[in-house]
C-alpha positions in Angstrom: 41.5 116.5 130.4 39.7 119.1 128.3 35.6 119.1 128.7 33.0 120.4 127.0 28.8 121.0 127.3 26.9 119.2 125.0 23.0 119.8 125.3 22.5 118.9 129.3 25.9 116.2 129.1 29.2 116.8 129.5 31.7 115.1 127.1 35.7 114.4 127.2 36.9 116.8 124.3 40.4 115.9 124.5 43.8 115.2 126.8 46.6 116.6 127.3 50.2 114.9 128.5 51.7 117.3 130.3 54.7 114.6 130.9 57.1 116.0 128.2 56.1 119.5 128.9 57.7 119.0 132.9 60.8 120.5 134.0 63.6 118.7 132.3 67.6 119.5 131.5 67.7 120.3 128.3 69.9 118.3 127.5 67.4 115.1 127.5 65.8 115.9 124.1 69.7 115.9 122.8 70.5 112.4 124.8 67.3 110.4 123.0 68.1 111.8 119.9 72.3 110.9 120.3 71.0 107.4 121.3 69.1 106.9 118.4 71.8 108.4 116.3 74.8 106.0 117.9 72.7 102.6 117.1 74.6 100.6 114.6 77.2 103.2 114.2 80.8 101.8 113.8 82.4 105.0 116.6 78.9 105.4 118.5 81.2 108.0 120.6 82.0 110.1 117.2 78.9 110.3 116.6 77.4 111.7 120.3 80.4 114.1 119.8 79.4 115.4 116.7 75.8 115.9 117.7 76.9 117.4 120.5 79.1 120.1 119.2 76.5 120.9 116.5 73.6 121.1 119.1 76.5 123.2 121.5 77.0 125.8 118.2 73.4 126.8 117.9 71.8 126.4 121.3 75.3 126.4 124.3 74.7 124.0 127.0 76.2 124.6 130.3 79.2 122.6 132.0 76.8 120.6 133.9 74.5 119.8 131.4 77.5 118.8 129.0 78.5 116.4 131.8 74.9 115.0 132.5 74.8 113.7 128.9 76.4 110.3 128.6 74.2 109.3 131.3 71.5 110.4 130.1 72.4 108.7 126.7 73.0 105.4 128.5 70.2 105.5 130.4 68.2 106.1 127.4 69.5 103.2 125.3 68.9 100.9 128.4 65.7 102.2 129.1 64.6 101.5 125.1 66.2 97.9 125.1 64.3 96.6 128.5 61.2 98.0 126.4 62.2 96.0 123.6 63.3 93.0 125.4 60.6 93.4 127.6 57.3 93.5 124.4 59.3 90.8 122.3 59.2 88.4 125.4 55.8 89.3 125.3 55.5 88.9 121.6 54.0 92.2 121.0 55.4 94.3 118.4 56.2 97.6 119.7 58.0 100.5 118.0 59.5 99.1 114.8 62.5 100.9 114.9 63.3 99.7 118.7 63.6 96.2 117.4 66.5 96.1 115.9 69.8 94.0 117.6 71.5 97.5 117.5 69.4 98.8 120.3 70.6 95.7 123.0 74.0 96.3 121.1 74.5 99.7 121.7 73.1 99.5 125.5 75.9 96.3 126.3 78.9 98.7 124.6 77.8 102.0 126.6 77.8 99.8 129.6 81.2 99.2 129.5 82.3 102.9 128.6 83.0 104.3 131.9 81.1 107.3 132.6 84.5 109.8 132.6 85.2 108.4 129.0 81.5 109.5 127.8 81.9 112.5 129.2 85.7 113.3 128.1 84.4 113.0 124.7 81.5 115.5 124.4 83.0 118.2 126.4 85.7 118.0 124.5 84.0 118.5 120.8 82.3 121.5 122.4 85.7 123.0 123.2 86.3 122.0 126.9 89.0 120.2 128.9 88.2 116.3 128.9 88.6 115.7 132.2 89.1 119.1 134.4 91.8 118.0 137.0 94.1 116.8 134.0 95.7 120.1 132.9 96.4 121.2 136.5 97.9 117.9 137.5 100.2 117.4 134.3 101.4 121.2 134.7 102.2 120.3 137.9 104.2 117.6 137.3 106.2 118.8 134.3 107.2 121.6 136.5 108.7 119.3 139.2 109.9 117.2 137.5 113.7 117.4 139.1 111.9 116.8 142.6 110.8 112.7 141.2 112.7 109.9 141.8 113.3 108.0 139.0 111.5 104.4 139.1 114.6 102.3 138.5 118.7 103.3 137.9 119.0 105.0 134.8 120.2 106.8 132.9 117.6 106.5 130.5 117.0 106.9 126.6 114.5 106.7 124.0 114.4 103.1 122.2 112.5 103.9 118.9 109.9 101.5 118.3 108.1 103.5 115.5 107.8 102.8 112.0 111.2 104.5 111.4 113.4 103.1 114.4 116.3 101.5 113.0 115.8 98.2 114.7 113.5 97.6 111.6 115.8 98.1 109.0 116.4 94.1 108.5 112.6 93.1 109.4 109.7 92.3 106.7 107.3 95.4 107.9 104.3 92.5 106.4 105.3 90.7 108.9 104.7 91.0 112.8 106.8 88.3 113.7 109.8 89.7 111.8 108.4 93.3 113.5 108.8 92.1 117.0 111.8 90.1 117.2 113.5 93.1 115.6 112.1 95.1 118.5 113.1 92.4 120.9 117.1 92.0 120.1 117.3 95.7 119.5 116.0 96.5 123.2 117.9 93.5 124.5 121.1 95.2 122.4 120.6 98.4 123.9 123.6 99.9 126.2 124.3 101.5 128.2 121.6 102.7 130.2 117.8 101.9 130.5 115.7 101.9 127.2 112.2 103.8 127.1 109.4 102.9 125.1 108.3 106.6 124.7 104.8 108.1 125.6 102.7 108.7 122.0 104.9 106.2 120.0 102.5 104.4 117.2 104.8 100.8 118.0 105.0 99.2 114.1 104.8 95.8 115.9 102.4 95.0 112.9 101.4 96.0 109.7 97.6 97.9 110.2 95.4 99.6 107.7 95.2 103.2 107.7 91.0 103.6 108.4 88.6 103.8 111.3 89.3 102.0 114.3 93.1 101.4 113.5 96.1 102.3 115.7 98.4 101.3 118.6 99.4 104.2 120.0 100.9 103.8 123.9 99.3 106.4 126.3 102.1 105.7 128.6 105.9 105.1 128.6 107.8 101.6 128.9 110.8 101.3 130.7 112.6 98.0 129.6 114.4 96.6 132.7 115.4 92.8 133.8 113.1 90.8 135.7 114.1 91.5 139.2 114.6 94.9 138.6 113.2 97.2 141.9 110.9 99.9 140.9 110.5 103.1 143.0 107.9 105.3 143.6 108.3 108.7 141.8 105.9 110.2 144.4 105.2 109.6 147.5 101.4 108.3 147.0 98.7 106.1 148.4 97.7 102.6 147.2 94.3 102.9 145.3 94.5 99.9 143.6 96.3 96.8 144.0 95.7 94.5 141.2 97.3 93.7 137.9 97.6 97.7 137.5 99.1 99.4 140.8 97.4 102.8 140.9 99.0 105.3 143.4 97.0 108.1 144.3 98.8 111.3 144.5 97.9 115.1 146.4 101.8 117.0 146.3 99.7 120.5 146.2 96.6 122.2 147.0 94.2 121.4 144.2 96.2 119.1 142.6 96.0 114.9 142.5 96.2 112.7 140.1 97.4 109.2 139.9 100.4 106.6 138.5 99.5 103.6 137.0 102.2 100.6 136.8 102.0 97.7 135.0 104.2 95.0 134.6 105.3 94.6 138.6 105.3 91.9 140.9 104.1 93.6 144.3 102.7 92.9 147.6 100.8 96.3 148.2 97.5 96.7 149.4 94.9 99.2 149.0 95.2 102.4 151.1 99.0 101.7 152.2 100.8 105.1 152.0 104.1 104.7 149.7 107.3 107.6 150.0 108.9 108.7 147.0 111.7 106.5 146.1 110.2 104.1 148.3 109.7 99.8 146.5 106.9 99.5 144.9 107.8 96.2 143.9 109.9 94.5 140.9 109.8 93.8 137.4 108.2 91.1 136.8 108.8 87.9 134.0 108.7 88.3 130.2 105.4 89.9 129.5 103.3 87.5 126.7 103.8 89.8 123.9 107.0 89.1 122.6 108.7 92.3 124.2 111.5 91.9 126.9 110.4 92.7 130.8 109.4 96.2 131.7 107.7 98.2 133.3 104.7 100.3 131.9 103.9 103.8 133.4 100.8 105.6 132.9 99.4 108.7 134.7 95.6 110.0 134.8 93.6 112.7 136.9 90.7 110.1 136.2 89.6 107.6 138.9 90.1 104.4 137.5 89.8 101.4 139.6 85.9 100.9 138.8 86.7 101.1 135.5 86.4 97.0 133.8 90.2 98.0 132.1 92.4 100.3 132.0 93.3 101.5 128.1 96.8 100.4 127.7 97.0 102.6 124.3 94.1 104.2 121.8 93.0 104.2 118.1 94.4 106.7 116.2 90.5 108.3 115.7 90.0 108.7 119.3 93.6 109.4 120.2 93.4 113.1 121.4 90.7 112.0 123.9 92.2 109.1 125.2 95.4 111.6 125.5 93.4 114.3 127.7 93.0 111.8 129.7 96.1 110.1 129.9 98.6 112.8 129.5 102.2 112.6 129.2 103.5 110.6 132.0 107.7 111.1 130.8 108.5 113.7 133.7 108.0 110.4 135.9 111.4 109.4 134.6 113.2 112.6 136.7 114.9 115.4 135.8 117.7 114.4 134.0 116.0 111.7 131.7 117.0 112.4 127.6 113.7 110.8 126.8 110.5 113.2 125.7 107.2 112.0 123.8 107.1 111.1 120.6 106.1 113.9 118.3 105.5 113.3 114.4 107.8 114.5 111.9 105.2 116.0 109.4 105.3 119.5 110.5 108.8 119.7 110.6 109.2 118.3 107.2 106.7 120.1 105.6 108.2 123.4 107.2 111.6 122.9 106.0 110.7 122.0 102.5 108.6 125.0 102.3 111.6 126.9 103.3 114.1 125.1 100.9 112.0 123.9 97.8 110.3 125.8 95.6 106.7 126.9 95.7 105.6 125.0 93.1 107.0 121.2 94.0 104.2 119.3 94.5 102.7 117.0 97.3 100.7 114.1 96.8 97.1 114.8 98.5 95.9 117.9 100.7 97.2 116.1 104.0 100.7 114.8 102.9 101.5 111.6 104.4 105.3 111.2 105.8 106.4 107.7 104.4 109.3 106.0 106.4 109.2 102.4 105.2 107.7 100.5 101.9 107.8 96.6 100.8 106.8 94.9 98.0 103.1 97.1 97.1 102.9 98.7 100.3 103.8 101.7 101.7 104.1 102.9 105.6 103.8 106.0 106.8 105.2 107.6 110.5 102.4 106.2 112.3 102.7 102.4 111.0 99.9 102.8 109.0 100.3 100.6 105.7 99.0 101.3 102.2 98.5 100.1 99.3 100.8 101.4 96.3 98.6 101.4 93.2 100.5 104.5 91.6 103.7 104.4 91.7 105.4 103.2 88.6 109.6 103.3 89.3 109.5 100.3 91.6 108.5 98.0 89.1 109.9 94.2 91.1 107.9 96.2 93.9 109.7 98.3 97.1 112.4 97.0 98.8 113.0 93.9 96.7 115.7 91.7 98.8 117.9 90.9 95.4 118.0 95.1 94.6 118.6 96.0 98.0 121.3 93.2 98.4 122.5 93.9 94.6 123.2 97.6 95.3 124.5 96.8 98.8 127.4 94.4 97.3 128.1 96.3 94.7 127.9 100.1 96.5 130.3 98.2 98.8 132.8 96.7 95.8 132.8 99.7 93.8 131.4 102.6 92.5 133.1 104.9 90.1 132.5 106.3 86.3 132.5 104.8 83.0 135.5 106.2 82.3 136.9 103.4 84.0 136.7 99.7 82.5 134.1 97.8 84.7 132.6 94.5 83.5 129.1 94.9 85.3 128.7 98.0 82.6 129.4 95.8 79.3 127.5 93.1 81.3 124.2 95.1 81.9 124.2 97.2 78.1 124.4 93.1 76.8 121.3 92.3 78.3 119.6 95.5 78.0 119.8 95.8 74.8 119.0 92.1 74.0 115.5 93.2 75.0 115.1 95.2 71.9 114.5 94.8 67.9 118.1 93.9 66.5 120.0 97.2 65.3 119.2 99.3 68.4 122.8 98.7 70.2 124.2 101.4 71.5 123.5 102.4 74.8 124.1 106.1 76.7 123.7 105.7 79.9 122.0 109.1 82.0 120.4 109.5 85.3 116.7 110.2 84.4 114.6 109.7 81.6 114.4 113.8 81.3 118.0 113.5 80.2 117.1 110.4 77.8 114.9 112.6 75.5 116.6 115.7 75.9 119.7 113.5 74.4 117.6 111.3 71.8 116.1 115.3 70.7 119.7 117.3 70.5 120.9 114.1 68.4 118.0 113.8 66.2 118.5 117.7 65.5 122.1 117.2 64.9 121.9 114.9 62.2 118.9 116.0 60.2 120.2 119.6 60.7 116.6 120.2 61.8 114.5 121.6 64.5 111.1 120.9 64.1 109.3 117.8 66.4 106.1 116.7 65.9 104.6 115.3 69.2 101.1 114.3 70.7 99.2 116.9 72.4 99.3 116.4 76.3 101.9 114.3 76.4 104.8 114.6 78.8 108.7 114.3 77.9 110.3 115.8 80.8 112.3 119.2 82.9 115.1 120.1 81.1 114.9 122.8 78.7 114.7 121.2 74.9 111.7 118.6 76.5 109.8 120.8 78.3 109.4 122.9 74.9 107.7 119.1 73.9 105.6 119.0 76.8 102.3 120.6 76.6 101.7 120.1 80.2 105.2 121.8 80.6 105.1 125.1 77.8 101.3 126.0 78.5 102.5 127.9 80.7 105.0 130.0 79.2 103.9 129.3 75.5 104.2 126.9 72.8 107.6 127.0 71.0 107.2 127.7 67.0 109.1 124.4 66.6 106.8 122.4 68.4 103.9 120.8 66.4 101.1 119.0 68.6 98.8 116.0 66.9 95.7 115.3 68.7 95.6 112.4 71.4 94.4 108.8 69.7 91.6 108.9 72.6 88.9 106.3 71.8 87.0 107.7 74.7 87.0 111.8 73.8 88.3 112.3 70.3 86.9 112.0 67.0 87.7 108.5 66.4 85.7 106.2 69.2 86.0 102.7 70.1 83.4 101.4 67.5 85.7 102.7 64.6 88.0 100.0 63.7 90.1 102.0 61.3 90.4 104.7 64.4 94.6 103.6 64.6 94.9 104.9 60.8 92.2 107.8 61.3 94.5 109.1 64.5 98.0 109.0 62.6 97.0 110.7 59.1 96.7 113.5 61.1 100.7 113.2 62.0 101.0 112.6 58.9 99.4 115.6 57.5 101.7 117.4 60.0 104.9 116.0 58.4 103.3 117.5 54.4 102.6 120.6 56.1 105.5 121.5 57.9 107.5 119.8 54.7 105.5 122.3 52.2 106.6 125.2 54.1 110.2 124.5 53.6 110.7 122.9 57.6 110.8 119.4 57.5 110.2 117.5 61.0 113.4 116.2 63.0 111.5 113.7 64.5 108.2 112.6 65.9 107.9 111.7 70.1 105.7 109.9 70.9 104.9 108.0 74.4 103.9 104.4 73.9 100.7 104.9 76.5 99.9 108.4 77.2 100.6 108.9 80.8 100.0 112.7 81.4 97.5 112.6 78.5 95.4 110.7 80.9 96.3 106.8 80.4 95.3 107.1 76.8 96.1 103.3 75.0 97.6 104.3 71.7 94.5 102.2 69.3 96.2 99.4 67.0 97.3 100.5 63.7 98.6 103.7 65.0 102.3 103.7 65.1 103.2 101.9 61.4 101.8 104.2 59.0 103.1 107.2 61.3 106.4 105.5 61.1 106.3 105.3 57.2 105.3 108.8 56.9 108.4 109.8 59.0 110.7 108.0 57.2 109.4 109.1 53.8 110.0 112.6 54.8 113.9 112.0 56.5 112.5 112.5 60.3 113.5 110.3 62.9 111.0 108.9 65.7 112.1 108.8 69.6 109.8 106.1 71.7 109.8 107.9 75.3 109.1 104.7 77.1 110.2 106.0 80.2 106.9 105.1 82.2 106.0 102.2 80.0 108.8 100.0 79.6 110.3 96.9 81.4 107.2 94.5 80.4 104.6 96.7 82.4 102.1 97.0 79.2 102.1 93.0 79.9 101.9 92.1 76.0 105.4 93.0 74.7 108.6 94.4 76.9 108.5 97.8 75.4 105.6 100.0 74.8 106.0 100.6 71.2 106.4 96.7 70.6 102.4 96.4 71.0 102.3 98.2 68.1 104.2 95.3 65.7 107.0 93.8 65.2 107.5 96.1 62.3 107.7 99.3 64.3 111.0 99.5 65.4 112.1 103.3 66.3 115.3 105.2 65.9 115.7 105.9 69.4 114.3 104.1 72.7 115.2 106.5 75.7 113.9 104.9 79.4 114.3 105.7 82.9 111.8 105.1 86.4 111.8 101.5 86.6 115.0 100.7 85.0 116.8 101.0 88.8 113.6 99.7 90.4 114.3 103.6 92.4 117.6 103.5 92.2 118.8 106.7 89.6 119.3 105.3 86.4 118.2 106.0 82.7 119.4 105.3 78.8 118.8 106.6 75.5 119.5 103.5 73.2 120.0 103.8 69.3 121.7 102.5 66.2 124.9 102.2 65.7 125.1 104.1 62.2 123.2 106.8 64.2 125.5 107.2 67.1 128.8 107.0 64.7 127.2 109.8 62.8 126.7 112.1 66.3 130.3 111.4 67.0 131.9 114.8 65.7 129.4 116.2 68.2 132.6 115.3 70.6 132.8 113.0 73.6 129.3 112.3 75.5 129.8 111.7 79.1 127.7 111.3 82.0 129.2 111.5 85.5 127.0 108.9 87.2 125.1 107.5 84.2 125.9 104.2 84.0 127.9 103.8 87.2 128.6 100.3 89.0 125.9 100.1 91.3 123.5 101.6 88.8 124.2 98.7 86.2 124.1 96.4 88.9 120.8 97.3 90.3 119.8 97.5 86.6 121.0 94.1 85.8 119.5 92.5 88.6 115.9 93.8 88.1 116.4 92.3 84.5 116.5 89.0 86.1 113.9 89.3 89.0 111.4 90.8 85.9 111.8 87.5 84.0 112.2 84.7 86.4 109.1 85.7 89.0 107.0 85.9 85.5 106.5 89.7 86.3 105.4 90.8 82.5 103.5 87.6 82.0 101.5 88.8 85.8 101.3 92.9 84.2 99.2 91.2 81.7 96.9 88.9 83.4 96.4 90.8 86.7 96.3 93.9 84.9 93.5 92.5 83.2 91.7 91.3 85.8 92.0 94.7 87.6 90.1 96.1 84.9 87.3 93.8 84.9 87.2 94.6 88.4 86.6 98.5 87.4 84.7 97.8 84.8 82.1 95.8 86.4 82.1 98.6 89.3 81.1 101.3 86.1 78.1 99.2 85.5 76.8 100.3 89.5 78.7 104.0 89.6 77.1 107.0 87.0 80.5 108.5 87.6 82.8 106.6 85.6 82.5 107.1 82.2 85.5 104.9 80.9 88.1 101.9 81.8 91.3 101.6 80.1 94.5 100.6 80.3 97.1 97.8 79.1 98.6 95.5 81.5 99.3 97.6 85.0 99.2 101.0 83.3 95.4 101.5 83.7 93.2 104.8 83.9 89.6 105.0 85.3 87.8 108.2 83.9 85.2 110.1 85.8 82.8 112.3 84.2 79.8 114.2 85.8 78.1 112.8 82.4 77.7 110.2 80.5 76.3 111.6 77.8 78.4 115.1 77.8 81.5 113.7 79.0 82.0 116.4 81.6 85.4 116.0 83.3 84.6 115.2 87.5 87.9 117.1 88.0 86.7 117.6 92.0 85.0 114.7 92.2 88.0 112.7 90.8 90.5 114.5 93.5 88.1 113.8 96.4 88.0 110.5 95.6 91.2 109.8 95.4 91.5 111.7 99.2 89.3 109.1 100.6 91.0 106.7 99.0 93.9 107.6 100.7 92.3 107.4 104.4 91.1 104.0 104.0 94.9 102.9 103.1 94.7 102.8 99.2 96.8 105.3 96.7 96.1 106.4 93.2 96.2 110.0 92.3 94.4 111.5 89.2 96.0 112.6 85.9 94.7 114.1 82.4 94.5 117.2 81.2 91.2 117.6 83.2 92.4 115.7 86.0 89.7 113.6 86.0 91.5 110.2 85.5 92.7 107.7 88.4 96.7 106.7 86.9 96.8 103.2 88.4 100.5 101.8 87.6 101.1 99.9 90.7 105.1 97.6 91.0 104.2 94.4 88.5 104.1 92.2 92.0 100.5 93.5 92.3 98.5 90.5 92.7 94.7 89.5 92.3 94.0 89.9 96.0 95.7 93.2 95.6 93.4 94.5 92.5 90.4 92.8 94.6 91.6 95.6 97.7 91.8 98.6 95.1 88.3 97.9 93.6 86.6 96.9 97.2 87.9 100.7 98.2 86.9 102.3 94.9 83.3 100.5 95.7 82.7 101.8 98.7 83.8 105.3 98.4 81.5 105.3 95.6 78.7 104.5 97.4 79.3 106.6 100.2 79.5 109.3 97.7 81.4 112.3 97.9 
């Protein structure tokens, strides 16, 4: 107490608390600020971790203070709920920010956390071993591992029960009951020799969203035996625990011990027995509840673990390289001459070898690629099991893996599969009902193998006949590799430089260019400016071959060609001898939802010289075609013989044929256009909450979503837009941005998309808005 003299009295001045100012680790102040920080957090662990590493960076704490920190934070959150529990029973108010149910929440889940858990996690974020004894006891045992007896009669081999194993090829990856029978008759099928479940393996025994809190990652091995089967002991060991989970102790060296867990056993071991290696540890026991045949599951920890309320039987994928310090690799259990080792993910490898075999410049989607192994109907699974949802991909139009394709190529792959030199009737079949899709007059079909090769066809034939170079296009739009469309491609020549034959028109944008949406003659407006291209390039003695134009503009950033467009354009062509190409190579098939073909939205009165398409014609499967009138193609004759090797082949046609039908009778055009539509309500409405996007757009499921940093200015969000799509992407949803600024999300998911699917999409897009980014 501080004092002072006043006249003859002597007054209190002031106190001091000298409480906070006594001895203390210094890690406290870091513990009641962590448990603060944890309350209501969705990975309170995560969060201590990151604290703690920050706190670490600019002020080290020792070992022991790094380990005195989970207690400290549990004590802490205890301590603050009694205090809460302790004023609301005696309805007094307290600290308003100790009232919330997070604080009793938090205290009940770090009760249940064991202690070496708490602490595995901050000592590692600040760059230390989880759990010290691990390293030393897992070196040990992978260096003796020819000295272990194996726990049953072998041999033994790896039974894949990832996302890729091959016991999933027949099975509906949607659904877990197809997932596990699959796994069940492939591990019963297995011979000769023992099949191992394998230490790391991400089991697809269920379809799961890639996000926080997500995986099912084993942190042992299972060894799939009959019930009945003895098990061994690898090492000779002592009984720590003898319940469901028999843990063996284990000291083979000086400084080393560790233990085995087994699950799975029938056994009639007590605590503290001493077991010799190779000696009964018991038998496998009856079919476990999940589905999966008998086995035996193997786990191995330096942690002491009988205290703890359950032993982890596998981990999240975020906390998976904790949970993995502490439960290393157990496979050296298995003995010397086992041919199983721990799963290890294919991305590195893949990525290495196709930057030593592909060029430089052959893109990835996102900065983390993900390895895909599997994909049905909108979804797609990567390596890890982890499903997401396909909003960009536009070549599987009847959606991935569609039964009547896949059992369409099968037969027919299996039948026959030659060229069209030869007579086959599934050719004349398919080029009957293609073609009956379009305006009468365009016939003739010429089959190729990408849409690249349609244009570069319908291009070299309109320059045949009018005995003319010249092609007026639309600016950013994209045709294509090969030579002749990449000279048409602004996002192809910018880089090596505009051929002099190549005559750009601006992009009918609503949103950017001249003519907005408020302008209802904005169609007209957009195409007197090709038209003024065709007088000028006609004044100067070089007449147009033909005018390309996409039916959407992809590339150019989802732009919806306005109404009113194409029919004076096509006028002005004709007038001047030039012939007009409709690239509907990402459009077609009925995914603009209003009309089959893109340039049919346009009237029934624009019908082109040339329809060229590719993508979704084989649902995937390689297969284009540049179709065109028959006066046309006699008149290209004396070009000589076209031929394609595989263009047109059996199981193309077949594939091609068969989509035709899956597209008409599961009313996929008729769903483009009234899902599409409701998709973009969805976004729309989100534009009313989110400054950053400026525009929605779209026809049936070709959609674009524009960001800008503006309103007002219109400023591309180029970054923003590619960050966005990134966290997109780890919450299980895919779209990747196009444009010339790359500011625009391309959504053109398969045409089986479905309300609760566009629902999905725009719940994501929400939230990683408001998060921000």
């Amino acid at each position: 107490m501080l004092v002072r003299r006043d006249g003859g009295r002597t007054r209190v001045s002031g106190v001091i608390d000298f409480g906070d100012a006594a001895r203390a680790p210094r890690a406290a102040d870091l513990a009641v600020l962590a448990s603060s920080a944890m309350r209501g957090a969705a990975e309170p662990l995560a969060v201590a971790a990151a604290l703690t590493a920050a706190y670490h960076g600019a002020c080290p704490l020792g070992e022991d203070e790094l380990d005195l920190l989970f207690p400290l934070i549990a004590v802490r959150s205890a301590a603050v709920a009694a205090t809460t529990a302790r004023l609301d029973a005696g309805r007094r108010h307290g600290d308003p920010r100790h009232r919330s149910a997070a604080v009793a929440g938090l205290a009940r889940l770090l009760a249940d956390v064991p202690a070496e858990v708490g602490r595995a996690a901050v000592r590692q974020a600040c760059g230390l071993p989880a759990h010290p004894a691990t390293a030393t006891a897992a070196a040990w045992l992978a260096g003796n591992a020819a000295s272990v007896t194996p726990p049953v009669e072998g041999p033994f081999g790896p039974f894949r029960l990832d996302a890729a194993g091959e016991c999933f090829d027949g099975a509906d990856p949607r659904e877990p009951d197809s997932l596990r029978a699959a796994a069940r008759d492939g591990i019963r099928a297995y011979g000769p020799g023992v099949p191992v479940g394998r230490y790391g393996e991400p089991r697809f025994l269920a379809p799961r969203r890639r996000g926080p809190g997500s995986g099912d990652v084993p942190l042992g091995l299972d060894v799939f035996a009959s019930s009945g089967t003895p098990v061994r002991a690898p090492l000779a060991g002592v009984v720590e625990g003898a319940g469901a989970d028999l843990v063996l102790r284990h000291e083979p060296a000086d400084g080393v011990r560790f233990r085995t867990l087994y699950a799975g056993l029938s056994h009639d071991l007590a605590e503290g027995e001493e077991v010799p290696a190779g000696g009964r540890l018991g038998q496998v026991a009856a079919d476990a509840a999940d589905g999966l045949p008998p086995r035996v599951r193997i786990q191995m920890t330096a942690v002491p673990v009988t205290a703890w309320p359950d032993v982890p039987r596998q981990a999240p994928d975020s906390e998976l390289a904790l949970w993995q310090a502490l439960f290393p690799d157990p496979t050296p259990l298995l003995g010397g001459q086992n041919a199983v080792a721990a799963w290890t993910p294919a991305a590195d490898r893949a990525l290495a070898a196709r930057r030593r075999h592909l060029p430089n410049t052959h893109p990835t989607y996102f900065s983390d690629p993900i390895t895909m192994v599997r994909a049905r109907d909108c979804r797609f699974y990567d390596e890890h099991g982890r499903a997401y949802l396909d909003a960009l991909n536009n070549v599987t139009l009847a959606g991935h893996g569609h039964p009547r394709l896949v059992e369409a190529a099968a037969r027919q792959l299996g039948r026959l599969n030659t060229n069209t030199r030869f007579v086959y009737e599934v050719l004349s079949e398919y080029a009957e009902r293609l073609t009956a899709t379009l305006p009468d007059g365009l016939d003739v079909v010429y089959f190729v193998n990408s849409g690249s090769e349609a244009n570069d066809l319908a291009l070299r034939m309109a320059r045949y006949l009018t005995k003319r170079d010249d092609v007026v296009i639309i600016d950013d739009a994209y045709h294509g590799y090969t030579s002749a469309v990449s000279d048409v491609s602004p996002s192809r020549y910018r880089h090596y430089g505009k051929p002099d034959t190549t005559h750009p028109t601006p992009v009918p944008d609503r949103y950017r260019g001249r003519y907005g949406y408020d302008d209802p003659d904005a169609g007209a407006r957009y195409a007197r400016h090709v038209a003024d291209a065709f007088d000028r390039l006609a004044a100067a003695g070089r007449p147009p071959a033909a005018f390309l134009f996409e039916a959407l503009l992809a590339g150019g950033g989802q732009v919806v060609l306005p109404p009113g467009y194409l029919a004076p354009i096509f006028t002005a062509a004709a007038g001047h001898g030039a012939l007009t190409i409709a690239d509907e190579v990402q459009v077609g098939f009925g995914r603009l939802g209003e009309a089959f073909w893109g340039f049919q939205t346009q009237g029934a009165d624009v019908v082109p010289d040339f329809v060229t398409m590719g993508k979704a014609m084989g649902n995937g499967f390689p297969v284009a075609a540049m179709v065109t009138t028959r006066e046309i193609s006699r008149a290209f004759d004396p070009a000589g013989r076209f031929f394609s090797t595989y263009g047109g082949n059996p199981v193309a046609c077949a594939v091609g044929l068969e989509l035709l039908n899956v597209v008409e009778e599961e009313g996929l055009q008729h769903n483009a256009l009234v899902t599409g539509q409701y998709l973009r309500d969805r976004l729309s409405a989100l534009a009313e909450r989110h400054g950053l996007i400026g525009d929605v757009r779209g026809q049936g499921f070709y959609s674009g979503v524009e960001f800008v940093t503006d309103r007002r200015t219109k400023e591309p969000a180029s970054d923003e837009t590619l960050i966005v799509c990134e966290r997109l992407k780890d919450r299980g949803v895919l779209v990747y941005p196009t444009g010339p600024a790359w500011n625009v999300l391309k959504l053109k998911p398969p045409l089986t998309f479905t309300r609760a699917h566009a629902d999905e999409f725009a719940a994501a897009l929400d939230d990683v808005l408001e998060e921000g980014w």
